[in-house]
PyMOL commands that place a pseudoatom at each C-alpha (Angstrom):
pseudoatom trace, name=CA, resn=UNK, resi=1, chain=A, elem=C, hetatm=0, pos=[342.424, 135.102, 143.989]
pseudoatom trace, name=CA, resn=UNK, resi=2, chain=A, elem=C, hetatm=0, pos=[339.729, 137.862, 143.339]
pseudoatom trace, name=CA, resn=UNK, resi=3, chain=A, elem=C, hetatm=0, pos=[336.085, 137.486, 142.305]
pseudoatom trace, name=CA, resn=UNK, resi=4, chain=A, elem=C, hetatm=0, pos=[333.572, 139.935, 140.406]
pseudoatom trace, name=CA, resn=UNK, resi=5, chain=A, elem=C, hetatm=0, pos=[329.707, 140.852, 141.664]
pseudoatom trace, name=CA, resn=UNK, resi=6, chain=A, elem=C, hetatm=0, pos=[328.385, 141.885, 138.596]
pseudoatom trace, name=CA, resn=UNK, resi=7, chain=A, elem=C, hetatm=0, pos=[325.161, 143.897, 139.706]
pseudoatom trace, name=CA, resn=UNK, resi=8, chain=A, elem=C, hetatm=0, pos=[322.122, 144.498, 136.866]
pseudoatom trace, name=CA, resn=UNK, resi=9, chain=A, elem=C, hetatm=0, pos=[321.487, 148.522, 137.114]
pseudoatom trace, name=CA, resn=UNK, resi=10, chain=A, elem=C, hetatm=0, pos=[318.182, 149.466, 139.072]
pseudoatom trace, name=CA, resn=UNK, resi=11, chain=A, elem=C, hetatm=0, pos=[314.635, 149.676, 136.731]
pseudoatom trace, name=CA, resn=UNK, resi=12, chain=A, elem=C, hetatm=0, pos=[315.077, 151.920, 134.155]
pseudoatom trace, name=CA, resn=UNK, resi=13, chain=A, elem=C, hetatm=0, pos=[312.014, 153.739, 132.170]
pseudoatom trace, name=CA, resn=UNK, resi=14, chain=A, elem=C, hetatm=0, pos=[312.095, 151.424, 129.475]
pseudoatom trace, name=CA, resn=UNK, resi=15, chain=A, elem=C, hetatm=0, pos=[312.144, 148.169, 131.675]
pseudoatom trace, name=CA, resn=UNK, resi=16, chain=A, elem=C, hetatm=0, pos=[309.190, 149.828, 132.849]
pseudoatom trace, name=CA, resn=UNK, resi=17, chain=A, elem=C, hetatm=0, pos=[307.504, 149.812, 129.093]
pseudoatom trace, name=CA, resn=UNK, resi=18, chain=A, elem=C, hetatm=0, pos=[308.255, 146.951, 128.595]
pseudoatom trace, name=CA, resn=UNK, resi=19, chain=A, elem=C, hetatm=0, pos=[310.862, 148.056, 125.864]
pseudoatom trace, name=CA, resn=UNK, resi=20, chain=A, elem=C, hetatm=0, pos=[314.297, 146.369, 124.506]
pseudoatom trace, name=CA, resn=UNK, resi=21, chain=A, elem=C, hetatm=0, pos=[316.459, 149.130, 125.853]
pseudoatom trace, name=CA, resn=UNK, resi=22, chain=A, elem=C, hetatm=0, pos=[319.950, 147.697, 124.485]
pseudoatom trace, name=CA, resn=UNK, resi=23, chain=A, elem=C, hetatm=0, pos=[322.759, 150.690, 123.399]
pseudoatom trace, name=CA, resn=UNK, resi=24, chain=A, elem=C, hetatm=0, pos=[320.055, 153.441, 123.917]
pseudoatom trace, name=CA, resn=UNK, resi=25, chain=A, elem=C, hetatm=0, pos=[319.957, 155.335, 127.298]
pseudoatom trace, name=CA, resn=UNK, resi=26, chain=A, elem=C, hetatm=0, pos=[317.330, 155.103, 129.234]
pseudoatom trace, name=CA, resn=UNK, resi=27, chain=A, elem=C, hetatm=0, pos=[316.832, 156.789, 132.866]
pseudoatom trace, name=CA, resn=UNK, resi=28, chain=A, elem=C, hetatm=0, pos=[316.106, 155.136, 135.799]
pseudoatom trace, name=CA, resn=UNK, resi=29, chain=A, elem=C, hetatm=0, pos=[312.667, 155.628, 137.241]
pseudoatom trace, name=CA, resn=UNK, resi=30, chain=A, elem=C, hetatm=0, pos=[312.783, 156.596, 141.250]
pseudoatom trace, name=CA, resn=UNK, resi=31, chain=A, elem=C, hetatm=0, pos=[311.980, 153.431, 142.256]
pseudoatom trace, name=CA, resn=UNK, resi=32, chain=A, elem=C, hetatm=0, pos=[315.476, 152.311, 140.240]
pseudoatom trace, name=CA, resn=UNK, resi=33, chain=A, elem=C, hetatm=0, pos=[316.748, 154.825, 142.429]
pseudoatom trace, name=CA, resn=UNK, resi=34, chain=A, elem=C, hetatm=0, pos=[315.649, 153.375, 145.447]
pseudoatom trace, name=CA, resn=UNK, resi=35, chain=A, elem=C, hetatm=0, pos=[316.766, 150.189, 144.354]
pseudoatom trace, name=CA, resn=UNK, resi=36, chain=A, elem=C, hetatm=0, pos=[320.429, 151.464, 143.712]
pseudoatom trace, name=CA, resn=UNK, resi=37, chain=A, elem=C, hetatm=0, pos=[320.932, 153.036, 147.343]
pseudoatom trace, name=CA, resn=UNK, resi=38, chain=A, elem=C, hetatm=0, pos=[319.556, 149.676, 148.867]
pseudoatom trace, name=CA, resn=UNK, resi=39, chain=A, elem=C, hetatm=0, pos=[322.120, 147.882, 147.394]
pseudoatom trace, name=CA, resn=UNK, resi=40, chain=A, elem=C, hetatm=0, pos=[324.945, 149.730, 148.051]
pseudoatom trace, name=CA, resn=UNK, resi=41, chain=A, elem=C, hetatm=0, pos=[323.508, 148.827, 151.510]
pseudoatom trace, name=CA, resn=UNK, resi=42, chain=A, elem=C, hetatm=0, pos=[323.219, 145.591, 150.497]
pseudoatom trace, name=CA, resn=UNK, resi=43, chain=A, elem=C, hetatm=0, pos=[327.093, 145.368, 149.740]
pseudoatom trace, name=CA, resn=UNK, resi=44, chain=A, elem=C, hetatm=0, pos=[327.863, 146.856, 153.201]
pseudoatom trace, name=CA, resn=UNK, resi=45, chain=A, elem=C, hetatm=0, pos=[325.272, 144.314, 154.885]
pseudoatom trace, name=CA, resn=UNK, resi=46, chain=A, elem=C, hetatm=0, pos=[326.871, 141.218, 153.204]
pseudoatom trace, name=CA, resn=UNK, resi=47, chain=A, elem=C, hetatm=0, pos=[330.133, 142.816, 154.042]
pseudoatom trace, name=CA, resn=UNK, resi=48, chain=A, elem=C, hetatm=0, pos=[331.406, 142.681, 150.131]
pseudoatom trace, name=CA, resn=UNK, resi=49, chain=A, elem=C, hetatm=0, pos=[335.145, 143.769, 149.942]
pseudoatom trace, name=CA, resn=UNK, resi=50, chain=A, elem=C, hetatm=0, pos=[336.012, 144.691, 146.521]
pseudoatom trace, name=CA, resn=UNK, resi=51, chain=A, elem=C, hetatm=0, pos=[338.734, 147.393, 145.243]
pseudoatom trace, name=CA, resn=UNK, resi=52, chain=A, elem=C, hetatm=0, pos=[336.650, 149.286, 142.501]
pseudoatom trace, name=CA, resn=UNK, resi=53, chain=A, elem=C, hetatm=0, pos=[332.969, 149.305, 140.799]
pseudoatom trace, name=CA, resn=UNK, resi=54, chain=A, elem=C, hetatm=0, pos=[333.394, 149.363, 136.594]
pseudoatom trace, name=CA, resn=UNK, resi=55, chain=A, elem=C, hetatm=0, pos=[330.312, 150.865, 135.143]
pseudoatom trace, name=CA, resn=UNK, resi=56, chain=A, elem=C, hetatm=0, pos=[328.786, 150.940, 131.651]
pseudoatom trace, name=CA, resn=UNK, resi=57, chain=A, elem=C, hetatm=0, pos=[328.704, 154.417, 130.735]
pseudoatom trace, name=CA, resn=UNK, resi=58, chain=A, elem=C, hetatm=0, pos=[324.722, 154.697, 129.863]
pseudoatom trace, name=CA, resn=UNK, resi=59, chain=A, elem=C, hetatm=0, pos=[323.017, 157.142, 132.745]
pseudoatom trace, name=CA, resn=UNK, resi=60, chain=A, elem=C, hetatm=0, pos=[320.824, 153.574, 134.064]
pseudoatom trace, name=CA, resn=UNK, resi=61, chain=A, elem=C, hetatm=0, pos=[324.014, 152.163, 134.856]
pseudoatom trace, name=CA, resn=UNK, resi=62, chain=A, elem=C, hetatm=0, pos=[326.258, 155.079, 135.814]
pseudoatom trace, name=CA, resn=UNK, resi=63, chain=A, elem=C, hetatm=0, pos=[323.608, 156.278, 138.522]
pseudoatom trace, name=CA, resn=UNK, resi=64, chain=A, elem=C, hetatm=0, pos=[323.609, 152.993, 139.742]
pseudoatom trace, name=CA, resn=UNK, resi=65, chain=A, elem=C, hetatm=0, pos=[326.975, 152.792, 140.603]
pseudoatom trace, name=CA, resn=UNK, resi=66, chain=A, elem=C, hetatm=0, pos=[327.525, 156.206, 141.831]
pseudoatom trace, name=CA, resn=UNK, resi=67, chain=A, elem=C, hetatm=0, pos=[324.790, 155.197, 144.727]
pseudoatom trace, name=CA, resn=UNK, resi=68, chain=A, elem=C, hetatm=0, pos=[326.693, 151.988, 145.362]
pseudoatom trace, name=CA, resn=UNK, resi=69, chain=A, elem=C, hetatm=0, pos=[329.642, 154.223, 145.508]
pseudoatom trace, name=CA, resn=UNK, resi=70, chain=A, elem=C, hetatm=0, pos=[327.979, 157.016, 147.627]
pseudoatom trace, name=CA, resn=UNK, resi=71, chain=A, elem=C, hetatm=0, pos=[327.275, 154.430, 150.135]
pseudoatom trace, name=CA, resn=UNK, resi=72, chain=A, elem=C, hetatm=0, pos=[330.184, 152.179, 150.250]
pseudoatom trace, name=CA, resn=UNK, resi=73, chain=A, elem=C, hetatm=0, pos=[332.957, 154.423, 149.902]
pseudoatom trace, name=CA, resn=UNK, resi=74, chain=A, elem=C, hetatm=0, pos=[334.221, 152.322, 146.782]
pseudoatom trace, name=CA, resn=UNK, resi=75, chain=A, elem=C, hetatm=0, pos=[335.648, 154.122, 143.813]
pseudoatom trace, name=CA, resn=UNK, resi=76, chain=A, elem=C, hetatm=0, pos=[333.778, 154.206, 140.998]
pseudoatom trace, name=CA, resn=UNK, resi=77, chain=A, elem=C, hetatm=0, pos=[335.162, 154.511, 137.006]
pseudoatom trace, name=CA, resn=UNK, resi=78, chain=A, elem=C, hetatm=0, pos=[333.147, 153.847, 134.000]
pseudoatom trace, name=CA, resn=UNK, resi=79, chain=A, elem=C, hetatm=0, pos=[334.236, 151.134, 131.766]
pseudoatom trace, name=CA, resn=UNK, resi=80, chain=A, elem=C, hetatm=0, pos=[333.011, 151.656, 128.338]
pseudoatom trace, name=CA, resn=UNK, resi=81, chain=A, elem=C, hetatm=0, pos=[332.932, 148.090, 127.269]
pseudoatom trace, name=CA, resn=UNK, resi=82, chain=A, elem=C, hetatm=0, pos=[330.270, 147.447, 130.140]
pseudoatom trace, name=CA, resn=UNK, resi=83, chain=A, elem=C, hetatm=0, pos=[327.615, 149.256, 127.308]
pseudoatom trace, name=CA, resn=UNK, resi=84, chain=A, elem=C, hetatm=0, pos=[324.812, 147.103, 127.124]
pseudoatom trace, name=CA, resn=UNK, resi=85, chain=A, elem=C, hetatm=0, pos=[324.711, 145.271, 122.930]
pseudoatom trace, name=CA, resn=UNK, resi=86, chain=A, elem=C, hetatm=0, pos=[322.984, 147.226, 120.403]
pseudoatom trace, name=CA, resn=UNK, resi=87, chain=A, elem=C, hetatm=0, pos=[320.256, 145.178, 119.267]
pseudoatom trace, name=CA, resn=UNK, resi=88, chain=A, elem=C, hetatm=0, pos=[319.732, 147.359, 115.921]
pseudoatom trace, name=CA, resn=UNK, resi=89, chain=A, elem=C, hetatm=0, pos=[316.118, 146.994, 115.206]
pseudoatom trace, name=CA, resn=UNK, resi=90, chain=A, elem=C, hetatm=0, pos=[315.073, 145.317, 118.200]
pseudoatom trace, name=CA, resn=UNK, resi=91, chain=A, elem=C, hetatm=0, pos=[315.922, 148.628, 120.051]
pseudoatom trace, name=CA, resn=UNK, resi=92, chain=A, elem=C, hetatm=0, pos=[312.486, 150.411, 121.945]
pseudoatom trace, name=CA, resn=UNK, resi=93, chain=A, elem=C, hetatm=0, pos=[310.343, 147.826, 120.352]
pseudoatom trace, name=CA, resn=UNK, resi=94, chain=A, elem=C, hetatm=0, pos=[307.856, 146.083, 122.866]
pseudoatom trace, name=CA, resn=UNK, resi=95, chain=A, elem=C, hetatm=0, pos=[307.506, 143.718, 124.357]
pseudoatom trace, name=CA, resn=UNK, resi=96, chain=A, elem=C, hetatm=0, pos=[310.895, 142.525, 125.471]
pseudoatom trace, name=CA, resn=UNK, resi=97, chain=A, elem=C, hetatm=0, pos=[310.387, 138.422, 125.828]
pseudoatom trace, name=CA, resn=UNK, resi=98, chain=A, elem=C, hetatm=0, pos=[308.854, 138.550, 122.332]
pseudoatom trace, name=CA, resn=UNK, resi=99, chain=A, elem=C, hetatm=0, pos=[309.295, 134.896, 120.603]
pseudoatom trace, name=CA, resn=UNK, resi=100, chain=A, elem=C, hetatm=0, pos=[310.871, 136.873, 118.174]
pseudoatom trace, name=CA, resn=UNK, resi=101, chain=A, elem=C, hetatm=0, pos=[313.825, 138.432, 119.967]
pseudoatom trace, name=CA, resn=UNK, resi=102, chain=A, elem=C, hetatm=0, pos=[314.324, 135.530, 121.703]
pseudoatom trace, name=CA, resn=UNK, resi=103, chain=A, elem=C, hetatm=0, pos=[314.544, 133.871, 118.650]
pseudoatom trace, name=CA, resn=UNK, resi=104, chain=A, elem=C, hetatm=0, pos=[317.094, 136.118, 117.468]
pseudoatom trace, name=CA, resn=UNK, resi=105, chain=A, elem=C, hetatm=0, pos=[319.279, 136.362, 120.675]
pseudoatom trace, name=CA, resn=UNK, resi=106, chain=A, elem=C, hetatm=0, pos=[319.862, 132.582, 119.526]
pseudoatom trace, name=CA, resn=UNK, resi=107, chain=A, elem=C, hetatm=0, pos=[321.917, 134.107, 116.135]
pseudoatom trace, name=CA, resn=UNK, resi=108, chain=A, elem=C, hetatm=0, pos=[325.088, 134.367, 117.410]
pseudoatom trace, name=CA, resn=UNK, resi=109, chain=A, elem=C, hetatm=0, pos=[326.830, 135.932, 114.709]
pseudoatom trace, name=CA, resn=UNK, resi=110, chain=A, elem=C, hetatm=0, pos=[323.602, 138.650, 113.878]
pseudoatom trace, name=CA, resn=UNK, resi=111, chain=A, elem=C, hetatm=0, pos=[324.369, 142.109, 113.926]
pseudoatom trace, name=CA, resn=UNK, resi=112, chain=A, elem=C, hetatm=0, pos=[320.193, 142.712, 114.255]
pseudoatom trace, name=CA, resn=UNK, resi=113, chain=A, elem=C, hetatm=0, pos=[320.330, 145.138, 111.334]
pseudoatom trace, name=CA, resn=UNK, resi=114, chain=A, elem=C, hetatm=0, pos=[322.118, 147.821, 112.290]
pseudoatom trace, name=CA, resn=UNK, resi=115, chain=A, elem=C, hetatm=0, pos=[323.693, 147.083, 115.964]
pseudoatom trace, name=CA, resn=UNK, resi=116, chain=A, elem=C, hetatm=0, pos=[325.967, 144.405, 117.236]
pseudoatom trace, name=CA, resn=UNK, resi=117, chain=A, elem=C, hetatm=0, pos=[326.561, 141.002, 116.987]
pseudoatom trace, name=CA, resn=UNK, resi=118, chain=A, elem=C, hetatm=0, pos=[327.009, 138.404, 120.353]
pseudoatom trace, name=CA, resn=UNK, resi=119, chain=A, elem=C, hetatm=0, pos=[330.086, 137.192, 119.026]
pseudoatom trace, name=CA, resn=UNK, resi=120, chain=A, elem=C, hetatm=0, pos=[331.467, 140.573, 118.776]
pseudoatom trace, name=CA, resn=UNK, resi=121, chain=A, elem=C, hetatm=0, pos=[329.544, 141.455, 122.214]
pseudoatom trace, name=CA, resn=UNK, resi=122, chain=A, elem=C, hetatm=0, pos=[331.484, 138.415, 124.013]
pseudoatom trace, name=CA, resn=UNK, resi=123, chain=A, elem=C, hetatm=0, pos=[334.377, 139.594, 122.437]
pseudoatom trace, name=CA, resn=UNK, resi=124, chain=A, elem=C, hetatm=0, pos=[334.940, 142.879, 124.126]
pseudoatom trace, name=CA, resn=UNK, resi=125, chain=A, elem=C, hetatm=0, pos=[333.380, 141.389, 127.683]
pseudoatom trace, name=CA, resn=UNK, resi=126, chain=A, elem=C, hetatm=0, pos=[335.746, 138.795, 127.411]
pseudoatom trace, name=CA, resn=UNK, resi=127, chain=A, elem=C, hetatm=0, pos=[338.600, 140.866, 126.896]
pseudoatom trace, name=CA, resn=UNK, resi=128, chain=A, elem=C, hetatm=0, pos=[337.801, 143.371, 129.611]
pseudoatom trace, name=CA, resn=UNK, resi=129, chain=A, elem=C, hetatm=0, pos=[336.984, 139.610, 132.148]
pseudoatom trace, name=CA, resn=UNK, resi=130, chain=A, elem=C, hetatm=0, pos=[340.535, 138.346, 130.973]
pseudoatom trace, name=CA, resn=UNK, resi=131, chain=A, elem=C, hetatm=0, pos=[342.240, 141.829, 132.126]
pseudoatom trace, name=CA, resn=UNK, resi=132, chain=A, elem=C, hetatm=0, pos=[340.080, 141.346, 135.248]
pseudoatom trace, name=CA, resn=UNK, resi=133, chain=A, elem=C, hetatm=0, pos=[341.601, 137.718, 136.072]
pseudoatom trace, name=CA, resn=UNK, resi=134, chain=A, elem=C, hetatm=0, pos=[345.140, 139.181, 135.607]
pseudoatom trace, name=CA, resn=UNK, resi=135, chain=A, elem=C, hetatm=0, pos=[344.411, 141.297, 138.032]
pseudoatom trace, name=CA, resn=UNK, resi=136, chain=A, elem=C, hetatm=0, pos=[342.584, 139.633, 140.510]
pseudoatom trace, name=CA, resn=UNK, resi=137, chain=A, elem=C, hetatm=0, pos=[345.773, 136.658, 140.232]
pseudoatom trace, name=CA, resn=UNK, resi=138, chain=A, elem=C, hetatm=0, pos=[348.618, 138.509, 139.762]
pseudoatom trace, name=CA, resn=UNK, resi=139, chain=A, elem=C, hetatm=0, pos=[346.961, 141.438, 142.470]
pseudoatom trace, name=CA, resn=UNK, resi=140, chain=A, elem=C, hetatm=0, pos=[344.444, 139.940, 144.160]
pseudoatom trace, name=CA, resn=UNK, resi=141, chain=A, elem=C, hetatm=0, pos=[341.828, 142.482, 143.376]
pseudoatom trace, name=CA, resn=UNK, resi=142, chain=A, elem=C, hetatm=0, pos=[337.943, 142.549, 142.805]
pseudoatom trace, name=CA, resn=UNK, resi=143, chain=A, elem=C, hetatm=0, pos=[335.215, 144.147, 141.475]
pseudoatom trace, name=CA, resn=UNK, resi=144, chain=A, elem=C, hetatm=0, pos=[331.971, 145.374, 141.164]
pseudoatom trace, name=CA, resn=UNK, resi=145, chain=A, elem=C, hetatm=0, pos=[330.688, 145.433, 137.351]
pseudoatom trace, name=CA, resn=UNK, resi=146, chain=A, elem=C, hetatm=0, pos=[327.699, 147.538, 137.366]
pseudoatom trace, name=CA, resn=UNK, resi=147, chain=A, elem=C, hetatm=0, pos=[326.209, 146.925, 133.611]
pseudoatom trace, name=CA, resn=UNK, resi=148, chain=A, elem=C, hetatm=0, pos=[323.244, 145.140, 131.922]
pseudoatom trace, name=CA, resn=UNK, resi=149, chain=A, elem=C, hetatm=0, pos=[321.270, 142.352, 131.428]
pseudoatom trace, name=CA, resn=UNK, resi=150, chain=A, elem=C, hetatm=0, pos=[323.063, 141.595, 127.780]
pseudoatom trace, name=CA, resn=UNK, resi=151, chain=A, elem=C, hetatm=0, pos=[326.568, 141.458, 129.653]
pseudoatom trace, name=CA, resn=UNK, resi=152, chain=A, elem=C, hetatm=0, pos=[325.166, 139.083, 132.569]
pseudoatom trace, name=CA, resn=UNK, resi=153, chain=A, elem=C, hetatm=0, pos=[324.434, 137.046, 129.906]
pseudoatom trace, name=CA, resn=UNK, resi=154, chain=A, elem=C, hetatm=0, pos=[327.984, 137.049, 128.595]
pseudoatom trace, name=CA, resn=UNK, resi=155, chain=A, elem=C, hetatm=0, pos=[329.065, 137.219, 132.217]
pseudoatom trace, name=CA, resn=UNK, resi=156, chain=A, elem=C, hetatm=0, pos=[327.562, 134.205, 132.891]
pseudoatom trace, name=CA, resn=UNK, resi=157, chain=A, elem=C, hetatm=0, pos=[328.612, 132.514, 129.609]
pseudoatom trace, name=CA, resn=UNK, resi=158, chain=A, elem=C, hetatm=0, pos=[331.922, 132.958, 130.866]
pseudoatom trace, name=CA, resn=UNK, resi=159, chain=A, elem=C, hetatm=0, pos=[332.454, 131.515, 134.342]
pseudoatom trace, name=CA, resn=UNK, resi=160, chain=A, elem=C, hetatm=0, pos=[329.875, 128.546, 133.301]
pseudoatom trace, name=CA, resn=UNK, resi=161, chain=A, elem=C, hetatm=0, pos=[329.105, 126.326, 129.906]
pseudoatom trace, name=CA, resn=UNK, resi=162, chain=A, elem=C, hetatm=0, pos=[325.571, 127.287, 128.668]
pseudoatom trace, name=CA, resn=UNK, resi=163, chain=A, elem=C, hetatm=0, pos=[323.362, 126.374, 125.827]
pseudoatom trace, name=CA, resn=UNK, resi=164, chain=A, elem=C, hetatm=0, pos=[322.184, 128.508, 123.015]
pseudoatom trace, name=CA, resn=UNK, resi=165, chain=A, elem=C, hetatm=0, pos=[318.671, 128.411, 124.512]
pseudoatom trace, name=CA, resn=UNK, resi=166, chain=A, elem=C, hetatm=0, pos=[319.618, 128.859, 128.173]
pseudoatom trace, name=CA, resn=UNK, resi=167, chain=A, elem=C, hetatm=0, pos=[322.092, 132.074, 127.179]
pseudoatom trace, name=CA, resn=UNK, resi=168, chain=A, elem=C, hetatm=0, pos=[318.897, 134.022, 124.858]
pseudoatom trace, name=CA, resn=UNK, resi=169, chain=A, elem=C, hetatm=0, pos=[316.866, 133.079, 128.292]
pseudoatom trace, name=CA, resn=UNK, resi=170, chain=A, elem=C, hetatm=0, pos=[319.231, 134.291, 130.846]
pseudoatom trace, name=CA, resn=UNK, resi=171, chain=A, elem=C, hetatm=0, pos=[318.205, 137.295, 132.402]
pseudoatom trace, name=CA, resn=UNK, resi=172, chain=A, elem=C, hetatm=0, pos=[319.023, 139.127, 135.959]
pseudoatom trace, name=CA, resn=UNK, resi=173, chain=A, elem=C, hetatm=0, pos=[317.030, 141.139, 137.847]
pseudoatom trace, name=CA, resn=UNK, resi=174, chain=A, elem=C, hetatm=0, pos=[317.804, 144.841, 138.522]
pseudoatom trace, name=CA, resn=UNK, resi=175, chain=A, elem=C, hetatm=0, pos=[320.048, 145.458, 141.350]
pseudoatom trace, name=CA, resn=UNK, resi=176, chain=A, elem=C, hetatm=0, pos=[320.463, 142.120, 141.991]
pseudoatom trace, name=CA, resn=UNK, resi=177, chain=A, elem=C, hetatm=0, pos=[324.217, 140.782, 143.207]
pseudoatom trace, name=CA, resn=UNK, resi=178, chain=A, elem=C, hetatm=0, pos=[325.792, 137.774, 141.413]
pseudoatom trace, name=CA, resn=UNK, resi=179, chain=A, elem=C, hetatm=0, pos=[329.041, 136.853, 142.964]
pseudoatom trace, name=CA, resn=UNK, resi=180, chain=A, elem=C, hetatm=0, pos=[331.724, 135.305, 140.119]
pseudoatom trace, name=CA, resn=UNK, resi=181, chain=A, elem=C, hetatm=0, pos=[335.318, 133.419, 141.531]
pseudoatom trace, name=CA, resn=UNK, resi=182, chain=A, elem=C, hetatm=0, pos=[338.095, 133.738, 138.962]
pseudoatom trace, name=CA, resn=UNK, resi=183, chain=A, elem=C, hetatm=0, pos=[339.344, 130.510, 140.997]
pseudoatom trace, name=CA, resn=UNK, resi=184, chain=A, elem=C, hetatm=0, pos=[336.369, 128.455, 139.507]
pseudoatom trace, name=CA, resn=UNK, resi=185, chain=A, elem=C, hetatm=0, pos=[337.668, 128.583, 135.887]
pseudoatom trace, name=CA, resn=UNK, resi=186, chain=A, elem=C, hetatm=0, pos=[339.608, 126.346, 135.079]
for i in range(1, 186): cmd.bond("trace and resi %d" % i, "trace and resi %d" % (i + 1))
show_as sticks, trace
zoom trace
């Protein structure tokens, strides 16, 4: 059965500024770049095998993928549900661990005034994961999801049980690999 790598896209301007970035997009700075080409060298290195990258369509997340495609040979497509949550009024405010956002992150069924709930977030992620799994049983196909730190979250949430608390704290670095088995759920 197949698997996902979900990879956070390389440091944008905002992550930079220390701003909540969510639904708005945001450039990558050079050394986001940088980081994007070394891991499509990563994924040749640890000899990753996967049919096709989905990418979130916002530029820090679409360049990333198109240099993990440049280097790997992989095809690339975007995936429109891979667009990081709208936090609302959280958006480009500073800093991003504030006590207050995490606080919020916590309200489940919040649409932050103005964006998008995590129910309705996990929704659509879910839905595009359960296509996935079909795929990877029924195919045996994998993937490369290159997105954001809001859909790791939900990512995470669904291959393993989590608390309120630890899914407002979980966080991945950019460019960093996470490897996901379908086979683990049960």
């Amino acid at each position: 059965m197949g698997c996902i790598y979900f990879v956070r896209h390389g440091e944008s301007v905002w992550n930079v500024e220390d701003k909540i970035c969510g639904a708005t997009d945001i450039p990558l700075t050079q050394k986001g770049h940088e980081q994007a080409v070394e891991t499509g060298k990563q994924v040749l290195k640890q000899g990753i095998r996967v049919d096709e990258i989905l990418y979130s369509p916002l530029s820090r997340a679409a360049e990333t993928a198109r240099h993990i495609s440049e280097i790997t040979g992989i095809p690339a497509r975007e995936e429109k549900r891979l667009t990081e949550q709208n936090f609302g009024k959280w958006e480009a405010t500073s800093p991003r661990n504030s006590k207050e956002f995490e606080k919020a992150k916590q309200q489940f069924v919040c649409s932050f005034e103005g964006g998008e709930s995590m129910l309705r977030l996990a929704q659509r992620i879910y839905n595009l994961l359960d296509e996935l799994k079909e795929k990877a049983k029924n195919e045996d196909k994998s993937y490369i999801l290159v997105a954001h730190n809001g859909i790791a979250r939900v990512v995470q949430s669904y291959f393993r049980d989590m608390t309120n608390e630890e899914y407002a704290a979980y966080g991945v670095k950019n460019c960093e690999i996470r490897k996901f088995d379908f086979a683990d759920l049960k």
